[in-house]
C-alpha positions, 0 to 999 in steps of 0.5 A: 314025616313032617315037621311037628305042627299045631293043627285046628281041624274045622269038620262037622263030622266029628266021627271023622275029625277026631279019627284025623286027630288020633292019626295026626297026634301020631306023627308027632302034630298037636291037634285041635278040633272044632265044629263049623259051628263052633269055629267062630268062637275059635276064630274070634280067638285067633283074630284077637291074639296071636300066641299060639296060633295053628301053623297049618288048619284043616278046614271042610266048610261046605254044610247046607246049613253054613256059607262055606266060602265066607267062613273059609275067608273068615278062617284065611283071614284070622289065623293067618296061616296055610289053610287046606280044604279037606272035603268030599262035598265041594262041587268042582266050582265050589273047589275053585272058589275055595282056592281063589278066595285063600285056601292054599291046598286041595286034598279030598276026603277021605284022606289016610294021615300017612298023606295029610302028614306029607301035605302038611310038610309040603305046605309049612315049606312054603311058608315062613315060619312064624315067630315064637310068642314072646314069654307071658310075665303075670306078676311073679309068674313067666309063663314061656310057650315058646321053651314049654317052662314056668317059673315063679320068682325065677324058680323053675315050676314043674308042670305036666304037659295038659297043665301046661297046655291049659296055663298057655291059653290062659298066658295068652290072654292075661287079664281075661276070662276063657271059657270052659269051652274054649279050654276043652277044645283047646287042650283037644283030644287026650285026657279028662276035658270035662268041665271037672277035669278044667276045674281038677288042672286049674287046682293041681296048678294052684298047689304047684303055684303055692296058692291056697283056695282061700287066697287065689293070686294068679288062677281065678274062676269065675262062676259060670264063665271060665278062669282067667290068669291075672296077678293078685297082690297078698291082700287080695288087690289087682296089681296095675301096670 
């Protein structure tokens, strides 16, 4: 088995991408998945900021429909970790390309978890591991990815792990709104990631942070758009720094 890893699957194929997950989720790795053309989304988010960044990104880039190559780039480029091409379409010049242009590996579809679990290891040896994000401090909340702990004004918080996974995409990106779409794909497969299942964690987080819905201070939605983590004085007003 491999060391534990944060994967992003990037396959049109969702039957096949969410099998992927479902066998990866089993050797222990934490699993995302998107569509190609839902990846630029995700990519913008990885080029932006660095918090939780994939170590490793399963990527089938070739669609008639898509510039595979360019994308694969694009994906080299923004996560800034071993990229490996995983596809049963790529003619043996496309393949080629695809390894001169960035990805670091090679494994055609389909592909058992057994052996993707193998290649994962093989990869993340070879590359220096990346170093652990720096705690998110929003006023009186730390929110520490790196140790999966909250506290507020120093107490410890206790949170369950898709709570905590969905405070961590929010802690990278304090001050801004995330999309309720980004959330879902974020917190991937394993559990309720409706819009009403977002909005259900958003306020079990709120009860735990001692937020009444009257007087929000940390975790606010905004209608239409998604949530956004940023510190609220008690009367209401945005705290500068």
């Amino acid at each position: 088995m491999a060391d534990v890893a944060n994967l992003l699957i990037i396959d049109e194929d969702c039957a096949y991408r969410r099998t992927l997950a479902t066998g990866l989720t089993q050797y222990g790795h934490v699993v995302s998945d998107v569509s190609l053309h839902a990846a630029g989304r995700v990519l913008a988010d990885l080029t932006c900021h660095t918090h939780q960044r994939p170590d490793v990104v399963l990527i089938d880039p070739f669609l008639p429909t898509v510039d595979g190559l360019l994308l694969l780039r694009l994906v080299c480029l923004g996560s800034r970790r071993p990229v490996m091409l995983h596809t049963a379409d790529g003619a043996e010049e496309q393949v080629l390309q695809a390894l001169r242009g960035g990805a670091d590996g090679y494994l055609p579809k389909p592909a058992q978890p057994a052996v993707l679990d193998a290649k994962i290891g093989a990869l993340l040896r070879r590359v220096p591991a990346a170093p652990p994000p720096a705690p998110c401090v929003v006023g009186a909340l730390r929110v520490d990815v790196a140790e999966r702990r909250v506290s507020l004004d120093g107490v410890p918080v206790a949170v369950t792990r898709r709570e905590f996974d969905l405070l961590a995409c929010l802690a990278e990106h304090p001050g801004r709104v995330v999309s309720r779409a980004v959330l879902r794909t974020r917190l991937g497969p394993g559990g309720t990631t409706s819009t009403n299942g977002i909005d259900v964690l958003v306020h079990r987080l709120r009860a735990k942070l001692g937020e009444p819905a009257a007087r929000v201070r940390y975790l606010h939605t905004v209608r239409g758009k998604g949530v956004s983590l940023h510190a609220t004085d008690r009367a209401g007003e945005h705290h500068r720094t």
